[in-house]
N, C-alpha and C positions, 0 to 999 in steps of 0.2 A: 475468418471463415474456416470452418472444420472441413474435411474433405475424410473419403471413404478410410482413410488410414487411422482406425481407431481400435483399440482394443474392445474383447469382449462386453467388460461391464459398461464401456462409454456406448458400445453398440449398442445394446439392451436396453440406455436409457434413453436414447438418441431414437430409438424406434418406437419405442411402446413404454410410456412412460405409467408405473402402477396403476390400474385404474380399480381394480377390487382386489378386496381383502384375501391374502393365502390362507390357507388352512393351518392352524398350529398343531402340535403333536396330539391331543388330545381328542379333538375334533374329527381330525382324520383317521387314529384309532379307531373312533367311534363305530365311523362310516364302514369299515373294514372290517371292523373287531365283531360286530352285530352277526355277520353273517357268519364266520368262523367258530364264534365261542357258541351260538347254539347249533352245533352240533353236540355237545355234552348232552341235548336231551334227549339225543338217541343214539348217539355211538356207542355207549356201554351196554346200551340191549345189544347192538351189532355186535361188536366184538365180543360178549361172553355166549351171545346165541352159537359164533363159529370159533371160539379160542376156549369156551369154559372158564376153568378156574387160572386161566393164562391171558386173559383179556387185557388185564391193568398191565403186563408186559408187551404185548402186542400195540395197545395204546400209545407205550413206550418209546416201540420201535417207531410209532409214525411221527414221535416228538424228534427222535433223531433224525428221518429224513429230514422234516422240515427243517432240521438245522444246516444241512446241508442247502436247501432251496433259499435259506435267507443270502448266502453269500451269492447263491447263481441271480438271484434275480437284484441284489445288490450292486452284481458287475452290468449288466445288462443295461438294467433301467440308470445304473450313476452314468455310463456312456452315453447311452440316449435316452435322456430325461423327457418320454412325450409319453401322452396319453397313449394306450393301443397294446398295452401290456406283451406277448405273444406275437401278435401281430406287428409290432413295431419294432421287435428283436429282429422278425425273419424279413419282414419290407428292408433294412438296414443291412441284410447279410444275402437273401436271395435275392426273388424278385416280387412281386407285387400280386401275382397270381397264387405262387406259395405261400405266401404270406395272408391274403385273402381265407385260406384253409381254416388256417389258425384262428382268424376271424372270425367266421362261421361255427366254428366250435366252439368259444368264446361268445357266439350271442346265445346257440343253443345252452349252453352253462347255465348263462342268466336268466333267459325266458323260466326254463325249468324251475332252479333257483327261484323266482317269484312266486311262480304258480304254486309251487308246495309248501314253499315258506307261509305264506297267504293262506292256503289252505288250510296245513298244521296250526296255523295261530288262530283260525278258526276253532277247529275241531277244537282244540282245548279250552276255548270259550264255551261250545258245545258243551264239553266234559260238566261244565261249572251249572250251563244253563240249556237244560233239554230243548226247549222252545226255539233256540237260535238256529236260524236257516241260514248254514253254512255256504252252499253255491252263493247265493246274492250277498249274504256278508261279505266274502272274498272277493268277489267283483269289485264291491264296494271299498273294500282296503287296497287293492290295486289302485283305483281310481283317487283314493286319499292322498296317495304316495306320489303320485303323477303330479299332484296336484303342489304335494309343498317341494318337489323337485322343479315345478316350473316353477315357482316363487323364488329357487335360488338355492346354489347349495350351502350359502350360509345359514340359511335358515331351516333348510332339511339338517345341518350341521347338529343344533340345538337340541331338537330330538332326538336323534341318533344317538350324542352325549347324555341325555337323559335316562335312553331305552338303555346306555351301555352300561353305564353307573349301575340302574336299577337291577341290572341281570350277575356283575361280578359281586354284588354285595349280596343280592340271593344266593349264589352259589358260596361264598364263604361261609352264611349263613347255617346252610342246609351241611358242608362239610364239618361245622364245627357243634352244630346239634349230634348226627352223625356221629362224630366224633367221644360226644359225652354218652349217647348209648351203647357205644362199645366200650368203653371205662365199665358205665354201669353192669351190662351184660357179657363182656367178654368175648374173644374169638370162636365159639364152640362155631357157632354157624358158617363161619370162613376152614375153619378144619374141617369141618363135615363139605361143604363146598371142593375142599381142594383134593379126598379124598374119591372122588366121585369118579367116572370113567371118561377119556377124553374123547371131544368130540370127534370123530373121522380115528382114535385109538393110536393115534400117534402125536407126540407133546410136537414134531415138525410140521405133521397137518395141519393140527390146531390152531400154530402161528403162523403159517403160512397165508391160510382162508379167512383166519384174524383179522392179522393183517389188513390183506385187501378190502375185506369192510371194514376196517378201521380207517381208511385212509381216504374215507367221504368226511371224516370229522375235519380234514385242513379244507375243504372245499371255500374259498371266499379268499385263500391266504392271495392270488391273483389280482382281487379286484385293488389292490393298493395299488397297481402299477397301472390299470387304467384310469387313475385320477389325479396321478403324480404332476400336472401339470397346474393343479388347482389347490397344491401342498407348499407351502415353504422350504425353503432351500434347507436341504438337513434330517428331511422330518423324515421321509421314505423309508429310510433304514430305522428308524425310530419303531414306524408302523410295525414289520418286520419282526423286531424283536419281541415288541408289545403281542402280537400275535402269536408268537413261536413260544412266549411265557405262558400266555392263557394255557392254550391246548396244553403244553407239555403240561403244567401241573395240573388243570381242572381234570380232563378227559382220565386219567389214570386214576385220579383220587375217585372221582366220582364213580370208577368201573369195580374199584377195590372196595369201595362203601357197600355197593349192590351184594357182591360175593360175602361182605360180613355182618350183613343185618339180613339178607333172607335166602331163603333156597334157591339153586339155582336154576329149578323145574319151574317155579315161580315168574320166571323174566318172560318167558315169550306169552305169556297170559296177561304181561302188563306191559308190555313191548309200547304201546302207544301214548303213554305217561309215565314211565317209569319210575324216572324224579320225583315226579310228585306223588307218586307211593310209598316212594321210601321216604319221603317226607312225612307220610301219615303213620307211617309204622316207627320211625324213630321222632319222631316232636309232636305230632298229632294232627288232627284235620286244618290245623289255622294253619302250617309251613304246608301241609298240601294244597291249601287256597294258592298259597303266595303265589309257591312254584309255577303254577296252572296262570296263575294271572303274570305272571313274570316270561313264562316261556309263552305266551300268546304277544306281550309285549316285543322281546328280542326277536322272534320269526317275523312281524311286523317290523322291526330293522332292517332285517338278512333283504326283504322287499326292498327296502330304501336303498341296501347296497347296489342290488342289482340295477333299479333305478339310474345310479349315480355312476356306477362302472359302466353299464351299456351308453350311458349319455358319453362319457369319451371316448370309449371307442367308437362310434358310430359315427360323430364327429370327426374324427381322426377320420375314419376312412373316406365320406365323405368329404372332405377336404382332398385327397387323393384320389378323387374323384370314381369309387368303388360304390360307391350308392347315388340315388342322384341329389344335385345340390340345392332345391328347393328346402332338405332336412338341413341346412343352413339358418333360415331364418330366425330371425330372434326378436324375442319382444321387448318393450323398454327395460329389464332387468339385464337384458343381455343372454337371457336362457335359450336355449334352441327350442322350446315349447316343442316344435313338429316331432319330434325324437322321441321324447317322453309319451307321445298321443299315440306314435304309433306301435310303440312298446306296448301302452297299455293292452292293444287293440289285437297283439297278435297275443297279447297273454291271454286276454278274457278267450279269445278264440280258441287256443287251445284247449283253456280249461272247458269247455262246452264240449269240441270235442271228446275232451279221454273221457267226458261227466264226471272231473274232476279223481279221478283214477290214477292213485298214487304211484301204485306201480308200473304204469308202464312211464310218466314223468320220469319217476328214477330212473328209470333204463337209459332214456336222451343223457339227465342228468350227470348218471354215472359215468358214464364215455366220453363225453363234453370235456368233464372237467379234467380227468385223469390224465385224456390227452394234451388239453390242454399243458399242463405241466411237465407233460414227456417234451411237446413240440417247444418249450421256454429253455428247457432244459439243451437239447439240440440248436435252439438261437443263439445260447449261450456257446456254444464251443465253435459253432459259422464266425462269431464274433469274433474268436481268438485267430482262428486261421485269417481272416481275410479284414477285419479291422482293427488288426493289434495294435496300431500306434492309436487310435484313439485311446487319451487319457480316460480311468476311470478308478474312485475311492477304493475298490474292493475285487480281489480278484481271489475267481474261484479256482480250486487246483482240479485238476485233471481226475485225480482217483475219487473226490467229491463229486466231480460230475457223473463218471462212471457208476458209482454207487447209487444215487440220485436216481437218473432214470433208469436205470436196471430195477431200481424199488418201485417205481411208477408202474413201468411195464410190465412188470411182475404183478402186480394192484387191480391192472388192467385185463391180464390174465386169468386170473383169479377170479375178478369178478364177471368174467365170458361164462366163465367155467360154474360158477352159483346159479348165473340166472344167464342162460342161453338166448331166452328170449330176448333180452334188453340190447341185441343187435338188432335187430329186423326192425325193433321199435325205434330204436335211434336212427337207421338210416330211412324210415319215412320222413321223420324230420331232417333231416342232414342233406338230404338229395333236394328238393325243393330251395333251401335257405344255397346251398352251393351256388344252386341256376340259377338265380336273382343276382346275386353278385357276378355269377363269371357272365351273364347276359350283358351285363353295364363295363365287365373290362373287355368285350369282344363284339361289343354292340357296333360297333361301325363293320366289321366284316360281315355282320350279321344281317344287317343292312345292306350293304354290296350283295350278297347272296337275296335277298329278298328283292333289291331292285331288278336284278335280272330277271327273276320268275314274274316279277310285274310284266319287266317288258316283253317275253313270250307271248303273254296276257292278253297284252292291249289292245291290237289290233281288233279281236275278234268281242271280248268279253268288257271292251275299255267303259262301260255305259254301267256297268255293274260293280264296276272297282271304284272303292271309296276316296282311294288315290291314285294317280298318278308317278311314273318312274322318274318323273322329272322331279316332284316335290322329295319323294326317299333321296336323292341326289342332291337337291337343297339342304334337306337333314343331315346327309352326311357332310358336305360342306362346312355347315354350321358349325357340327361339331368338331371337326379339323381344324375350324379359324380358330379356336380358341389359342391365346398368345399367352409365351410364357417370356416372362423377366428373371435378367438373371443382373443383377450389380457387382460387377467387379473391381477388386479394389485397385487392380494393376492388369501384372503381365503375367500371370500364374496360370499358363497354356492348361496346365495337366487338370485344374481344377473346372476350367471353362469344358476341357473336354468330356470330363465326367457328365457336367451336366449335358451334353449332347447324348450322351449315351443313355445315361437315365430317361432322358424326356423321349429319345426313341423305342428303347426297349419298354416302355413302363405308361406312355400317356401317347391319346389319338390324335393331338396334334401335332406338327410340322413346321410352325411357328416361331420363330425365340428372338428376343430383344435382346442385346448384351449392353448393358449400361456400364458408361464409365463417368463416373461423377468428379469432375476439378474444383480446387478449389479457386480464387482467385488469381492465385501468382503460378498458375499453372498449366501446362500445355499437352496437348491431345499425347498418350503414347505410340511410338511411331511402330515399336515391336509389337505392342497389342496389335494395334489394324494389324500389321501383315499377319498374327499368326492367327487371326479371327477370320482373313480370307483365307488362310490354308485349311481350316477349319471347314469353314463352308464349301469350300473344293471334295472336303471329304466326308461331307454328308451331303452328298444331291438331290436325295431326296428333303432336304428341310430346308426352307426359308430363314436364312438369318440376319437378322439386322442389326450393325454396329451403331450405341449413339452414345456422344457424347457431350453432355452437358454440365454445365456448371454454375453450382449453386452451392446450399447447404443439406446435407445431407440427415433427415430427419421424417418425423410424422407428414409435415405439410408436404415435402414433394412427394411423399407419398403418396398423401392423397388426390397432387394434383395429377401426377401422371399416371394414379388407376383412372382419372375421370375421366382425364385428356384422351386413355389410348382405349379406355371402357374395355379395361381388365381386373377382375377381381380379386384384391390384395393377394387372397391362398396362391397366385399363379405366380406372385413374386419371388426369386430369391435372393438373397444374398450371402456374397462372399468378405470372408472377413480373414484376420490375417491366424496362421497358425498352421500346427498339422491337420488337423480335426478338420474333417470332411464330411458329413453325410447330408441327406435332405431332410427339411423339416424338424432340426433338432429343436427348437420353440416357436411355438405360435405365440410372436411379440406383434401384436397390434394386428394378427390377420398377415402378418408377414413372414415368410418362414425365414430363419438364419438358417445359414450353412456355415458350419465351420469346420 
């Protein structure tokens, strides 16, 4: 008989034995790389509209931070390998509420992210074929995408590999055509370009404003980290680099092509196809087909990203019970389907809103994301200070970090300073998506506040109230009983104490089971019990209940004592032997490890 004294890989298998396929490097590219690499079909209007004849350097400079951001989010995510990208840095270093932020800007990102991707891969069908009605098509490619992410994302995987393929071989394609018309015709057009006046009259403005619209071209480089949990062991940093090669070499080539095949008065008259102009002007109308049908392809990816990146985080939070747990269900493939429907439904709503209105999109867009990588960046360094002994592959240095988001922040500056508006548009969205989440972390005070004003109520107006103070009092009950398990493998006080801490400072119940699991030739620990009542001495406000049982330690008592105590696996944890502490570092079988 095995008992809780197991190391990590025997834990791993002993809890949740494989049950679908990981993702291999390729695959998972795919899913990531979609959303990242089309930005090449617009970041070089961006950056030569605000950098001029300094664009493909500016492009440069956003190659370099990203190099920087592979190690940040390499140390992070190899520490805490769980979906929640952002949000799973700061849940693991703060608290659950700050962390939620990060979240929220993070869905905003993605909603955005769909809706223009969607959109864009419209209009370029548009370009091709007048008669195509863009709002219902886009409805329509949302609703596609929903549809093969509910089917699983090995099978969204397919596609994605397919759209990725198709989009880096057009871009070589288009570079190395490109390529042979400056052979044939020569640089006069790039000297006459670089002679030009710069934009804002100073070569530091230029790169400065560059920059910061340049540095929508990494948008997507996050979503690897919210699906790292559905990647093979290895790949993550794989994705990372794969992405940090695209950008760095396409988005520069492609911004240095524009500068030497046409004028540069020329770009913001074609700002909305670019590529595929210059496709026309150096190979002819068939590589302008391609482009047009190739970048309506890859924006229909950048969709699928978002798809597959908000399905784990949302999931993830959800399981931390920050949304509510009905977006749990899953259908026989194992998909959370609810997740994906309700994605679809605030995109379509959106898009109805702006009437499909690119620019204030961008606004949410641009601040979502920007932040986004400021607030990974600051996960990253909470992480150094206050979880250094967690082991991890890859560690970022200090002046990397420093540079990193001073770059971000500066990005974020920048682009306040472009487009002033795209605050007041973000925080329409930003303010709403906050109060749904902090309603669900402060919902039982919030209820306590509302049952009182019931009971004011009653007496006089009780005949017209659709409830009663007693039933809001039930609800809150309810939600209090819920029971958390914690399995531990011994007498490791400080590790049991943490989790008293967490489940009070972070979740609405008062509840906790401490399991100690024997094996046969073995007897109740006499240190544990006492130092589980000192424990409980010194949380008064929580219920705790010591049990010790003995069996084998695996899937089936798991399931029998979720049945027995009708508690749901996510409420489980366990302790396993080592330094490595946190909550939820894998969802094995619906169980969390703690190590």
């Amino acid at each position: 008989m095995e008992n809780i004294y197991m190391d990590k890989d025997d834990l791993t298998h002993a809890i949740a034995p494989p049950h679908a396929p990981k993702l291999k490097e390729l695959p998972a590219t795919a899913i990531c790389g979609n959303d990242i690499t089309s930005s090449c079909l617009y970041v070089s209007a961006l950056a030569i509209i605000y950098a001029g004849q300094y664009a493909w350097v500016a492009l440069l400079m956003v190659g370099a931070v990203l190099f920087l951001f592979r190690k940040i989010y390499g140390e992070v995510v190899g520490a805490l390998p769980l979906n929640g990208g952002a949000y799973n840095a700061l849940l693991n270093t703060t608290s659950k509420r700050t962390a939620s932020l990060a979240a929220c800007l993070t869905l905003l990102s993605y909603m955005a992210t769909a809706v223009i991707s969607a959109s864009e891969a419209m209009h370029y069908v548009h370009h091709l074929w007048e008669d195509w009605p863009v709002m219902y098509a886009t409805i329509g490619l949302l609703a596609i995408f929903m549809g093969l992410t509910i089917m699983g994302i090995g099978e969204s995987s397919m596609v994605a590999i397919i759209i990725f393929i198709t989009h880096i071989t057009t871009l070589t394609l288009l570079i190395i055509v490109g390529a042979v018309f400056l052979f044939n015709h020569g640089l006069d057009t790039f000297l006459t370009n670089f002679a030009q006046p710069l934009p804002g009259g100073s070569i530091w403005r230029a790169l400065f404003f560059g920059f910061a619209a340049a540095m929508l071209g990494i948008s997507g480089f996050e979503s690897s980290a919210n699906f790292v949990e559905e990647q093979e062991q290895g790949v993550f940093p794989k994705t990372l680099r794969n992405m940090w090669l695209a950008v760095t070499v396409f988005n520069p080539l492609t911004a240095f092509l524009v500068l030497a095949i046409i004028p540069m008065s020329a770009v913001p008259e074609h700002q909305a196809a670019l590529l595929a102009y210059i496709g026309e002007v150096a190979g002819g109308q068939w590589l302008a087909i391609l482009v047009s049908v190739n970048a309506a392809l890859v924006l229909s990816g950048a969709v699928l990203t978002s798809y597959v990146g908000v399905t784990g985080l949302v999931h993830r939070m959800t399981l931390d019970r920050c949304l509510p747990q009905f977006l749990l269900i899953t259908n026989k493939r194992g998909t959370a389907y609810l997740i994906m429907m309700a994605f679809f439904l605030l995109c379509v709503s959106i898009l109805l809103i702006t009437q499909g209105d690119l620019n204030a999109l961008a606004g949410v867009y641009t601040i979502s994301f920007l932040s986004v990588m400021a607030l990974f960046g600051i996960g990253n360094i909470l992480l150094k200070l206050r979880r250094d002994k967690l082991p991890r592959p890859v560690r970022a240095s200090g002046w990397a970090l420093f540079v990193a988001i001073g770059a971000v922040v500066a990005a974020l500056v920048g682009n306040a300073i472009l487009n002033p508006p795209y605050l007041f548009v973000f925080l329409k969205y930003f303010i709403p998506t906050v109060a749904l989440v902090y309603f669900m972390l402060y919902r039982t005070t919030l209820l306590r506040l509302f049952t009182y004003l019931v009971k004011q109520f009653e007496g006089t107006f009780a005949k017209f109230l659709p409830f009663t103070s007693f039933q809001l009092k039930r609800l809150i009950t309810e939600i209090n009983s819920q029971q958390f398990v914690f399995f531990t493998r011994g007498d490791n006080i400080a590790n049991i104490n943490q989790v008293m801490r967490y489940i009070e400072d972070n979740e609405h119940t008062n509840r906790i089971k401490i399991v100690n699991i024997l094996g046969n030739n073995e007897h109740p620990p006499k240190k544990l019990m006492h130092e589980v009542d000192v424990l409980d001495r010194a949380y008064p406000d929580m219920d705790v209940d010591f049990i010790v049982i003995k069996g084998h330690f695996g899937p089936q008592l798991i399931d029998e004592l979720s049945r027995k105590w009708n508690i749901p696996k996510n409420f489980m944890f366990i302790g396993s032997p080592g330094q490595r502490f946190h909550y939820g570092l894998q969802e094995l079988g619906g169980v969390r490890l703690v190590i």
